[in-house]
KEPATOR-597861 format. One record per residue (C-alpha): residue number from 1; residue in one letter; x, y, z. Coordinates in steps of 0.001 Angstrom, whole numbers, plus 500000, padded with zeros to 6 digits. Example, Ala and Ser with C-alpha at 12.3 -4.5 7.8 and 13.67 -1.06 7.14 Angstrom:
REM residues 2
NODE; seq; type; xx; yy; zz
NODE; 1; a; 512300; 495500; 507800
NODE; 2; s; 513670; 498940; 507140
***
This chain:
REM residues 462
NODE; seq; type; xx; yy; zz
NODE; 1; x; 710053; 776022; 362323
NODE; 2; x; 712723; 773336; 362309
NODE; 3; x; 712465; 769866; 361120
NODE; 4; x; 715586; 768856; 362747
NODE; 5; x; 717087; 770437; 365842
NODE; 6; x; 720789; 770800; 366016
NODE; 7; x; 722481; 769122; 369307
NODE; 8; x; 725623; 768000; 370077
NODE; 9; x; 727388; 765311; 367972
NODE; 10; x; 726604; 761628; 370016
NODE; 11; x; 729362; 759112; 369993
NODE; 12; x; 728760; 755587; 368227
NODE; 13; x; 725914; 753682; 369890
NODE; 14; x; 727125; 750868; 372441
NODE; 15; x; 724933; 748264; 370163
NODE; 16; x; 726984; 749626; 366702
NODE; 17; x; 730776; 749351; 367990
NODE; 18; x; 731010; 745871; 367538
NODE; 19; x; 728799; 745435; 364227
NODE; 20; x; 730455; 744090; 361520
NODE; 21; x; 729100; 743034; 358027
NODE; 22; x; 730757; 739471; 357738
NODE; 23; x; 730448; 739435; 353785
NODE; 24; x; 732094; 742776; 353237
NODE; 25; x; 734795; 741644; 355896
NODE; 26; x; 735250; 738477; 353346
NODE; 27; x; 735210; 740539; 350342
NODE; 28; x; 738021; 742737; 351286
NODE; 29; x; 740394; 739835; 352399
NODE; 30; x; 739776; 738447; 348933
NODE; 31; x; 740220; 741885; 347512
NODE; 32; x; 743688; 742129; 349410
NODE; 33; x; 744861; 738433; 348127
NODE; 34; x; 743961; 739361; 344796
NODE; 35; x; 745804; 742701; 343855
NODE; 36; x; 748862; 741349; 344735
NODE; 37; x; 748369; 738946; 342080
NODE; 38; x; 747489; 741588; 339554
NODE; 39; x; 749873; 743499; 337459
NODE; 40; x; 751173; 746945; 338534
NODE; 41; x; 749666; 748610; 335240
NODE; 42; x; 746456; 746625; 335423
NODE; 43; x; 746145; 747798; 339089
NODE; 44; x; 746565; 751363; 338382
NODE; 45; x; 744115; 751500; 335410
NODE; 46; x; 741304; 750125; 337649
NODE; 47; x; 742186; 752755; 340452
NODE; 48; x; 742209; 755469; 338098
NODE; 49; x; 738917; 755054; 336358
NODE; 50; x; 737656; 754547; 339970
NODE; 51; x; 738900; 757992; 341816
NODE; 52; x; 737257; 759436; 337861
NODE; 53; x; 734443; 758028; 338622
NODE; 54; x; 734165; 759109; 342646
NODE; 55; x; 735611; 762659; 341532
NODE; 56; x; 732682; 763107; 338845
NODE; 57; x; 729390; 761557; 341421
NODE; 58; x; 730763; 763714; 344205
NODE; 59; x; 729568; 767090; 342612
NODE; 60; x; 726770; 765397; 340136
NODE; 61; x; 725327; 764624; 343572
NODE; 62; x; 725460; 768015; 344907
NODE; 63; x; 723598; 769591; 342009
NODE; 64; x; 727012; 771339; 341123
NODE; 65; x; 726723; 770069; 337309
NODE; 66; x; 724593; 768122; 335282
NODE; 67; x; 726133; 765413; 333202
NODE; 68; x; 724638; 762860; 330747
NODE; 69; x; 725164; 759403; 331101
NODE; 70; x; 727237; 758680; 327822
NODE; 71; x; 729770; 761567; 329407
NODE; 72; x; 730189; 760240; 332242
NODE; 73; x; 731230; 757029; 331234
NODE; 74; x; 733691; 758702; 328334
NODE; 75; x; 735135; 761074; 331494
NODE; 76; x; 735764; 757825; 333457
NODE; 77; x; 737356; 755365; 330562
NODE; 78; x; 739121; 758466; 328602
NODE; 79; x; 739856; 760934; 331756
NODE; 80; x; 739138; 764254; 332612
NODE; 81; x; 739414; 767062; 329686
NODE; 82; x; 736773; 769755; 329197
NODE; 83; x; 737637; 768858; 325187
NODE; 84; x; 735913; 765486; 325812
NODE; 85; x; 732911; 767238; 327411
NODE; 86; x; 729977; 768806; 324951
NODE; 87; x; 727849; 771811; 325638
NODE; 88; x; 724794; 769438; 324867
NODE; 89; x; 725687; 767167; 327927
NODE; 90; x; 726263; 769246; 330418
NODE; 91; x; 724103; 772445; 332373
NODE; 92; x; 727561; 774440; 332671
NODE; 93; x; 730340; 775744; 330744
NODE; 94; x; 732524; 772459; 329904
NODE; 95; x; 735811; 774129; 330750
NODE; 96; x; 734873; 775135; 334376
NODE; 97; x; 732998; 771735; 334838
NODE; 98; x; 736459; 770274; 333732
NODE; 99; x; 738659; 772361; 336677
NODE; 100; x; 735752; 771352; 339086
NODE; 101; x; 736290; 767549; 338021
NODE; 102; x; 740269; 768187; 338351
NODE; 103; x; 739505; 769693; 341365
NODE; 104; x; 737764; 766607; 342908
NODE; 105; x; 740064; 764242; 341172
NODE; 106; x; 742494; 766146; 343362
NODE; 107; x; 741043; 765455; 346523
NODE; 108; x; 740793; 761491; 345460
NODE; 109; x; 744371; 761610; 344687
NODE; 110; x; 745228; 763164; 348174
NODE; 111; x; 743667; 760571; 350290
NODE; 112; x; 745614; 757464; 348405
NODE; 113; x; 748844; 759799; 349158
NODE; 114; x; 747590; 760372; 352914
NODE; 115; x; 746570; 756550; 353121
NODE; 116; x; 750083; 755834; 351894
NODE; 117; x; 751386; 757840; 354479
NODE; 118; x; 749497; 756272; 357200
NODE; 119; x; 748540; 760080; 358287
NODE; 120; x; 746225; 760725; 361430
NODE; 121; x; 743198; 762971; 360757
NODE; 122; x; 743442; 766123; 361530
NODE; 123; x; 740994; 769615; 361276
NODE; 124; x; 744140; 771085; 359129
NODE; 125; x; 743654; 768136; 356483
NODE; 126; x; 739907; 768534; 356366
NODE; 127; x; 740044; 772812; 356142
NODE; 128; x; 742707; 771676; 353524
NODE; 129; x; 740515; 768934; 351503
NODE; 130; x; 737653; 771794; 351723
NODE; 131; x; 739989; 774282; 349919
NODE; 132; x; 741095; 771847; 347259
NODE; 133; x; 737204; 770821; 346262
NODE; 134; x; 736291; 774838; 345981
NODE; 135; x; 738690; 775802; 344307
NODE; 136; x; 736680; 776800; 341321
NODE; 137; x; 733563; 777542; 343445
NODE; 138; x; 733490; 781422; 344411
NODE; 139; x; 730231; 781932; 345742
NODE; 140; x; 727404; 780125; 348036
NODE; 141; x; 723752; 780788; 349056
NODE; 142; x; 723607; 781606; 353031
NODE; 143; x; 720336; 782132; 355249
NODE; 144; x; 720812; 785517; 357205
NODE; 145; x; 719642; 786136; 360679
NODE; 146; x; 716402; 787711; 359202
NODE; 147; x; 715975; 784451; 357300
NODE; 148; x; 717023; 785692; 353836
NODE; 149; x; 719015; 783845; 351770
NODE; 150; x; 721741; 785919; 350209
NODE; 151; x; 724401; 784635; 347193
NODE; 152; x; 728052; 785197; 349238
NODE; 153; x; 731428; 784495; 348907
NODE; 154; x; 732201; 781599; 349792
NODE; 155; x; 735121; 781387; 352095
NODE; 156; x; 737799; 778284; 351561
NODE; 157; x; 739178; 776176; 353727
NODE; 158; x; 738049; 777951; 356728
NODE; 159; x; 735099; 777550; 359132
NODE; 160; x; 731546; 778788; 358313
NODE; 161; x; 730752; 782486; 359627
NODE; 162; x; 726727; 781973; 358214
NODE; 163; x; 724559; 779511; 359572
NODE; 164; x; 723615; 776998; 356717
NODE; 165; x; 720377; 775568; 357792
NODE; 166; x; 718967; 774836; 354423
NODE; 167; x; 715248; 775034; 353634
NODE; 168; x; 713195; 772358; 353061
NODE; 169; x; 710512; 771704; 350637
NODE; 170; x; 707992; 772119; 353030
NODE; 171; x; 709245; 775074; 354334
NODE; 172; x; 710539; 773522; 357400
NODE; 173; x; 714398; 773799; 358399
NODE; 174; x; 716955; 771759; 358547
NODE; 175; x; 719474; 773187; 361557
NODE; 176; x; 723128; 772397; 361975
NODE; 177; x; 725752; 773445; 364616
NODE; 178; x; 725882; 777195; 364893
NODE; 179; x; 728860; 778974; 363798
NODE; 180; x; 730495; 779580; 366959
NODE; 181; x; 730465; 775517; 368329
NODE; 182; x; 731811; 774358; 365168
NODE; 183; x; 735352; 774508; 366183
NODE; 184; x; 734757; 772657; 369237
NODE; 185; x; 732543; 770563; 367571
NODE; 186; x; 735361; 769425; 365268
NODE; 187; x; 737580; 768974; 367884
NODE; 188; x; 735470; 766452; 369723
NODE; 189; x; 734809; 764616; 366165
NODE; 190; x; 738648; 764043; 365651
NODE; 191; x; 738722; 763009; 369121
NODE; 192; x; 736046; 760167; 368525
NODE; 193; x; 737459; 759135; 365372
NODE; 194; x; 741010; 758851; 367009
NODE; 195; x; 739603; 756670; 369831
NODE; 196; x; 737588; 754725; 367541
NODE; 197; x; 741247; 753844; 365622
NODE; 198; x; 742629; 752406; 368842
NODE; 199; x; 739225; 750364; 369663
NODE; 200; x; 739285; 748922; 365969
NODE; 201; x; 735661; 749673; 364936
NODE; 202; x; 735011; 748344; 361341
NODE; 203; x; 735107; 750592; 358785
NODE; 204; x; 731992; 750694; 357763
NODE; 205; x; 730578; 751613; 361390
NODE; 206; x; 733360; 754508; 361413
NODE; 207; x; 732328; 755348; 357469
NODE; 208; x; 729215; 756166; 358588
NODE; 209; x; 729729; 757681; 361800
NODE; 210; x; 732457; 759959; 360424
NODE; 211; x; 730199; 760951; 357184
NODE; 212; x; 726952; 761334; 359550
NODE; 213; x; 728556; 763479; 362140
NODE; 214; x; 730406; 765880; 359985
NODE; 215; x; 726989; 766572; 358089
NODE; 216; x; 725082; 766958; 361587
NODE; 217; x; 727896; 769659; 362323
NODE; 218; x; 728176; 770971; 358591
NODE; 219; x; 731355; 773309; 359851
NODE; 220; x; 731906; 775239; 355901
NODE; 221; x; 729519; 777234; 354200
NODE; 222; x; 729344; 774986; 351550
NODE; 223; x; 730523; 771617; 350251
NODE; 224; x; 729835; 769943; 353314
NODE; 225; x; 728532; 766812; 351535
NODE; 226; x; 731545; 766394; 349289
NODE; 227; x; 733722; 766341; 352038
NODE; 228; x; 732060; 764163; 353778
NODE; 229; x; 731912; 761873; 351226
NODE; 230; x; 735768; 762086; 351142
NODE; 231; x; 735993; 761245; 354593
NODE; 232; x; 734256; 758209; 354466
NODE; 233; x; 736522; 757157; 351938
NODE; 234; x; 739592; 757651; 353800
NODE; 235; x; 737678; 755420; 356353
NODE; 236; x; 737522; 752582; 353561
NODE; 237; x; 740879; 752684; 351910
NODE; 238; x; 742730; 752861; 355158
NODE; 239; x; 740932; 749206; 355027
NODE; 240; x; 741890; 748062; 352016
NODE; 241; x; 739037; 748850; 350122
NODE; 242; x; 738071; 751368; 347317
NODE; 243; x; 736625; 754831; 347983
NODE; 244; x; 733022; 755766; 349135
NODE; 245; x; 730959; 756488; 345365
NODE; 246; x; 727496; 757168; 345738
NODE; 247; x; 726189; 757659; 342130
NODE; 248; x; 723219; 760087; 341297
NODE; 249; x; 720244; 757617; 340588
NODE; 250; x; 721492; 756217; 344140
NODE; 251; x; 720883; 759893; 345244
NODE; 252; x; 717334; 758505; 346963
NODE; 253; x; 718362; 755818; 348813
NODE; 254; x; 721847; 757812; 350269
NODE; 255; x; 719545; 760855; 351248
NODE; 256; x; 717383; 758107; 352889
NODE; 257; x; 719793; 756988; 355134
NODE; 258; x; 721229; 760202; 356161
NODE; 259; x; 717870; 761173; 357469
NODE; 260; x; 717306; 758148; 359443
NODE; 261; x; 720740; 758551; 360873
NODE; 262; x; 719146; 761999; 361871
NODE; 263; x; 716614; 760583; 364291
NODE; 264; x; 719197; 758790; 365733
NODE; 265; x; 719287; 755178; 363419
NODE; 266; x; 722810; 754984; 362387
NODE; 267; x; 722591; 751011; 360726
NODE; 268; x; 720648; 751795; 357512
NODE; 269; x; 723584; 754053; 356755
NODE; 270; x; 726207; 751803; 357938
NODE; 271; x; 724015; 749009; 355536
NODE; 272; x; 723930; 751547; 352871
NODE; 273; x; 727896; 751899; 352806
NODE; 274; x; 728692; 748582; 352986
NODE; 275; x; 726181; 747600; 350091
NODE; 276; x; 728434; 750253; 348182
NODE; 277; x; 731478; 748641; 348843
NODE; 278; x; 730329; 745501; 348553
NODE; 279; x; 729103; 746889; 344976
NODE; 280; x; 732490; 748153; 343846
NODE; 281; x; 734984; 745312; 345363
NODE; 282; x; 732715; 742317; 343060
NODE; 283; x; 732940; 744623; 340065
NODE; 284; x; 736718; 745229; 340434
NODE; 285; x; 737270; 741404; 341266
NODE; 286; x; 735250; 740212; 337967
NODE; 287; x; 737129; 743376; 336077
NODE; 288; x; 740546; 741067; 337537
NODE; 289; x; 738382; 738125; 336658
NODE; 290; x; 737795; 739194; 332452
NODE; 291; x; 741423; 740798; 331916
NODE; 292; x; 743095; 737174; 333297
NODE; 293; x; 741011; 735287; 331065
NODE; 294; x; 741253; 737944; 328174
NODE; 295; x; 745341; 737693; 328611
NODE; 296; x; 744649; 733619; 328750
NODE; 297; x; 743442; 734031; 325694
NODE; 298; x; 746580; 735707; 323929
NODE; 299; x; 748341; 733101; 325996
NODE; 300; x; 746673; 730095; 324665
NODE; 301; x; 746019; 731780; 321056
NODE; 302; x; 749948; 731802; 320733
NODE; 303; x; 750833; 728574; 321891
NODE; 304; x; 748268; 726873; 320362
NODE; 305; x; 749930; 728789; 317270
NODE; 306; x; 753751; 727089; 317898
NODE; 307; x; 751703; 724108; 319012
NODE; 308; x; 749764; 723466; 315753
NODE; 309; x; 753165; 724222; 313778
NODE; 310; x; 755032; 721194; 315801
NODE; 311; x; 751692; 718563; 315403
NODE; 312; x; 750158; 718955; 312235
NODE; 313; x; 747348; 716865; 313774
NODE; 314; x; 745297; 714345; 311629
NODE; 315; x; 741621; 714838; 311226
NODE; 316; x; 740636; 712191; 313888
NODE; 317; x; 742233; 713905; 316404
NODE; 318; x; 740468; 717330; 315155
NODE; 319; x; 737328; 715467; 315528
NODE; 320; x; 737379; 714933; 318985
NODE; 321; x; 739040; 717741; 320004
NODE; 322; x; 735912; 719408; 318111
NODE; 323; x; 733203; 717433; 320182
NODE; 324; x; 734367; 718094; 323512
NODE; 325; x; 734535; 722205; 322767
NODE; 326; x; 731145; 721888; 321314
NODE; 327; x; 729523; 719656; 323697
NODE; 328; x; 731169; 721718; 326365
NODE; 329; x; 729659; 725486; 325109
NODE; 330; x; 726491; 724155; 324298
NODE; 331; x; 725865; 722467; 327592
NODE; 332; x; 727447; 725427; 329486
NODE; 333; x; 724929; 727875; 327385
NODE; 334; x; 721684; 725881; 327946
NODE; 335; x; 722762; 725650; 332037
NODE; 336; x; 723551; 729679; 331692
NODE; 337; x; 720214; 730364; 330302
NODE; 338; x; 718313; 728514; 332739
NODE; 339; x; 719868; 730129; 335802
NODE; 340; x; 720648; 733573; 334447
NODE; 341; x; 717582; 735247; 336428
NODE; 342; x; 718241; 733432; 339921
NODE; 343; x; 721862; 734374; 339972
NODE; 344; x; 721527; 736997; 339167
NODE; 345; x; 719161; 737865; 342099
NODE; 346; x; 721815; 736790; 344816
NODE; 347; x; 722758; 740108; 346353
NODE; 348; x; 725501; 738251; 348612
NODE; 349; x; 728755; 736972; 347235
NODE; 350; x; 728820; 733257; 347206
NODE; 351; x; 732308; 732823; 346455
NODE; 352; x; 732482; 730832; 343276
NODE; 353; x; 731599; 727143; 342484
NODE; 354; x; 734999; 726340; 341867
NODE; 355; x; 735879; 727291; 345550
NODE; 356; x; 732872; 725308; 346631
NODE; 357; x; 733202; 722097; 344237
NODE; 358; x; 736884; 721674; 343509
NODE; 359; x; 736880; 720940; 340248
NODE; 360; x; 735502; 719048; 336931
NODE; 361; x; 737875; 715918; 336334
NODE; 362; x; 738614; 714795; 333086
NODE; 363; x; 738796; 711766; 333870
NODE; 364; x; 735027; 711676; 334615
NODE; 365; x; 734825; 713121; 330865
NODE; 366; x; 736410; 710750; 329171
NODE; 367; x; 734241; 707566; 330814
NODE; 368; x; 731336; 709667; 328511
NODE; 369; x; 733378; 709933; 325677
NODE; 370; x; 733975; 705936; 325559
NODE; 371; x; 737299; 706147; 326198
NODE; 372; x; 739204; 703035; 327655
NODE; 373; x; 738948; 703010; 331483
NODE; 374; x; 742474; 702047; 331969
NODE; 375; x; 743931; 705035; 330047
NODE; 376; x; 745686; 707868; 332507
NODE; 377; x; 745331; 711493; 331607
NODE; 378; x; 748736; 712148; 332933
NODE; 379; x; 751764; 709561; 333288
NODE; 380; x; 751314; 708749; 337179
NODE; 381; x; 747621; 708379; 337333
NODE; 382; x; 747940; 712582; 338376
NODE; 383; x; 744228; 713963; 336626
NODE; 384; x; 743911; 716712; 334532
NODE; 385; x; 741221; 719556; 335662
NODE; 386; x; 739567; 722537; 334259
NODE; 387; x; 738691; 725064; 336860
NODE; 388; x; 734681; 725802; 336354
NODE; 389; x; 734080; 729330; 338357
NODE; 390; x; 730964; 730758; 338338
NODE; 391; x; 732120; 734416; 339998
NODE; 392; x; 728880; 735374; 341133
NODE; 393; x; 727295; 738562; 339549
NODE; 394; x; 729192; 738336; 336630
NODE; 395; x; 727343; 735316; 334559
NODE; 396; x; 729244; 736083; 331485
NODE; 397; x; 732623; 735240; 333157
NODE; 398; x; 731701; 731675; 332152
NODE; 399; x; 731109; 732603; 328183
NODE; 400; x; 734240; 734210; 328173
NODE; 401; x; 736528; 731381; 330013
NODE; 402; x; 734568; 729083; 327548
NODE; 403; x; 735357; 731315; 324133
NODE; 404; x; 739063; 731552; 325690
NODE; 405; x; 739294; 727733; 324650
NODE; 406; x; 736595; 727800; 321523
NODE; 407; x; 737815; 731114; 320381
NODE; 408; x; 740203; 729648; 317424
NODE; 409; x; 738410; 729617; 314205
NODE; 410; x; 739812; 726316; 312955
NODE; 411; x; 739484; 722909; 314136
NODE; 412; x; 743208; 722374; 313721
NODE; 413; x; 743807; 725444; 316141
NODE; 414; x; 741225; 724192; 318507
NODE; 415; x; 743344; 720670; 319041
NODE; 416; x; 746415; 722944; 319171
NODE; 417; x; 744780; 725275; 322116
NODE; 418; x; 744302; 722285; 323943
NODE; 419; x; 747550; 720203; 322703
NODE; 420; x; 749158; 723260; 324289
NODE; 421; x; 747248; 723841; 327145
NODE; 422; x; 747205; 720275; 328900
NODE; 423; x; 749698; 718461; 327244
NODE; 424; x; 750680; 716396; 324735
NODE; 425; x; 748656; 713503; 326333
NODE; 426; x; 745600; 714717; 324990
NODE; 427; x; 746476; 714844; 321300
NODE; 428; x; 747824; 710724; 322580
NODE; 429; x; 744414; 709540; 324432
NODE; 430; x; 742626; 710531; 321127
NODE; 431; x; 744784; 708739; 318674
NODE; 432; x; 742831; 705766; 317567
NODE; 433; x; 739581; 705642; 319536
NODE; 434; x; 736917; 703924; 317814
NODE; 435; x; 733593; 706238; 318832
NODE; 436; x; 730818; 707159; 317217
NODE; 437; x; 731127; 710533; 317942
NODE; 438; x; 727614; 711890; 317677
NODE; 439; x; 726728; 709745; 320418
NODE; 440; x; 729521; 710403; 322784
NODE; 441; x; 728634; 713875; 322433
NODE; 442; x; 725372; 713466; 323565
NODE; 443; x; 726616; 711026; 326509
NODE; 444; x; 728627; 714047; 327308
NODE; 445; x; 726161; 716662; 327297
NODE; 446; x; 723787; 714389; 329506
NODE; 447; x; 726663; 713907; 331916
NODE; 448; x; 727604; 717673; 331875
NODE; 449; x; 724628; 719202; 332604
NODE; 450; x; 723057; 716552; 335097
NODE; 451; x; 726717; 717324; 337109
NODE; 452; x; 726693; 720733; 336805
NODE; 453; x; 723258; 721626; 337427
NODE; 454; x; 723140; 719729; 340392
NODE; 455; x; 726061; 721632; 341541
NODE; 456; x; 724522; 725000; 340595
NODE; 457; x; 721507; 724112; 342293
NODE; 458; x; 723132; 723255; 345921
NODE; 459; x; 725371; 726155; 345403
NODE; 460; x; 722667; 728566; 345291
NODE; 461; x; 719796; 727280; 347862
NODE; 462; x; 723299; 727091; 350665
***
């Protein structure tokens, strides 16, 4: 008997077409400010290992190959190559799990172009996205009218002639739209998604709706889910976000939410697509985050190489250049440890506490240090500031912005990093201070982490 009884696709509910998830919406407008910042070849590196990465989950998903771990993340930093894949990682022969890959890689590819393009939807692109994923897939399993399931060709790009009503574990089926209403079935889906378009429902509503429906109707023999999948990631990058990637240990919770969505609750699907890209958009903004301050690095490493040429400084200025680095990494450690496990619990993006805080000022740093009160970091009383952001979900963002500044193995390149980097009135609001440095490091600590833990704490209980 069936589980689930095939009717007619339904049309968004009236409560969903207004939903919106306010963090994702934020997310993607800082997505869009930040690309455009980003360097062409910088951009294109992060797309590509993304569209490896959707191409490969889209069939592990499916069952359609097995592949370990360790592979998949060589296949999505190295790219696709059946010389790259072992027989030991994989259930099927590397070369055709290769043209399958290629094959899905394809499809990824395709919707950028058709995004580009700013292409309607049509049943010709979707009979034509079908044919590009089975390319390499000859056969299918169908359930007969006797309810025996027979290995068939499977037919490409072109409706299903079989039903597909797959069998469940406990014998029960699962029923989809016959045969013979899946090309007006179709036809009404394109006209609800092209209606949708002109209403402006957000994307993740219409992600879900479009992926939902499509299974419900499940119009080819086989490969339903991969397409559908594809679909909902046109839905997303015609936003501005990143495609729809739903790995295999997430395999659960996405099966989950398709089968509430089948008794007619469509939000913990929307939810579950939305969590995705809210996934994928911090991990490419902290990827933009760790290449800026990586290239800082060289930036700083190379003037503070001319810099320390030009100086020569004296060992009194090393000295204090010294105890501010220190006292700063130490203090930024011990505040790092402490909070590591509640940040990393948020599960919404807080922005960072630069955003929220401004910035440190030096000239509250160099009160601690003992330094005369009447001394200007900057001729014109302007201050000097060191941006402290905490991008959330990516606590070692801070280690590496501090190592971008304590990175230099010698004390003399250490003064020149920072002779470079904020002037040459540093290297002059040193010269000839009479501190005890020991103590105005630990004045500075004290003042450091009292600050910034105060700021750390109200940024997290907002």
């Amino acid at each position: 008997m069936p589980k689930v009884f095939w009717e007619p696709i339904k049309d968004i509910p009236e409560e969903l077409l207004t939903y919106a998830d306010p963090v994702f919406r934020h997310l993607v407008e800082k997505w869009g400010e930040v690309r455009v910042e980003i360097s062409k070849s910088t951009l294109e590196k992060m797309m590509s290992e993304i569209s490896r990465e959707w191409a490969i989950e889209t069939g592990k998903i499916e069952g359609l190959y097995t592949l370990t771990k360790g592979m998949t993340e060589t296949l999505i930093k190295h790219g696709i190559s059946a010389k790259l894949i072992s027989h030991s990682s994989t259930n099927r022969d590397p070369e055709l799990v290769a043209a399958m890959l290629q094959d899905q890689h394809d499809v990824i590819e395709g919707l950028f172009d058709f995004v580009s393009q700013s292409r309607k939807l049509t049943l010709s692109y979707i009979r034509e996205m079908h044919q590009t994923f089975t390319r390499h897939q000859d056969t299918t399993v169908a359930l007969t009218p006797e309810g025996k399931l027979v290995e068939m060709t499977l037919i490409k790009g072109d409706w299903k002639k079989w039903p597909n009503n797959p069998l469940q574990k406990d014998d029960s089926i699962h029923e989809y739209c016959p045969p013979e209403h899946v090309p007006a079935e179709m036809d009404r889906l394109i006209e609800m998604n092209t209606r949708h378009l002109e209403k402006n429902i957000h994307p993740e509503v219409e992600a879900a709706f479009l992926h939902h429906r499509f299974t419900q109707i499940h119009p080819f023999q086989d490969g339903n889910g991969r397409v559908a999948r594809a679909l909902a990631s046109l839905v997303f990058l015609r936003a501005g976000s990143f495609p729809f990637v739903v790995r295999d240990e997430e395999r659960a919770l996405y099966i989950n939410a398709l089968e509430t969505a089948d008794e007619g609750q469509l939000l913990p699907l929307i939810k579950f697509m939305a969590e995705k890209q809210k996934d994928i958009i911090n991990k490419s903004l902290s990827q933009v985050e760790i290449i800026g301050l990586n290239q800082r690095k060289g930036s700083i490493q190379e003037g503070a190489n001319m810099s320390y040429l030009e100086t020569q400084p004296d060992q009194a200025l090393i000295d204090h250049t010294n105890l501010i680095i220190q006292a700063w990494q130490e203090s930024a450690e011990d505040l790092l440890n402490k909070y590591q496990a509640s940040l990393a619990q948020v599960l919404t993006d807080k922005g960072s506490l630069g955003d929220e805080f401004e910035f440190v000022s030096y000239q509250s740093i160099h009160k601690n240090l003992r330094l005369p009160d009447d001394w200007q970091m900057v001729p014109g009383g302007e201050r000097v500031t060191v941006a402290i952001n905490f991008q959330n979900r990516t606590l070692g963002v801070l280690r590496l912005y501090l190592g971008s500044i304590g990175a230099h193995q010698t004390p003399e390149k250490l003064y020149a990093a920072l002779h470079y980097q904020f002037g040459r009135q540093i290297g002059s609001m040193m010269e000839d201070v009479d501190v005890d440095l020991q103590q105005a490091k630990l004045r500075f600590r004290e003042w450091f982490v009292t600050h910034m833990d105060a700021m750390i704490k109200t940024w997290l209980d907002q």
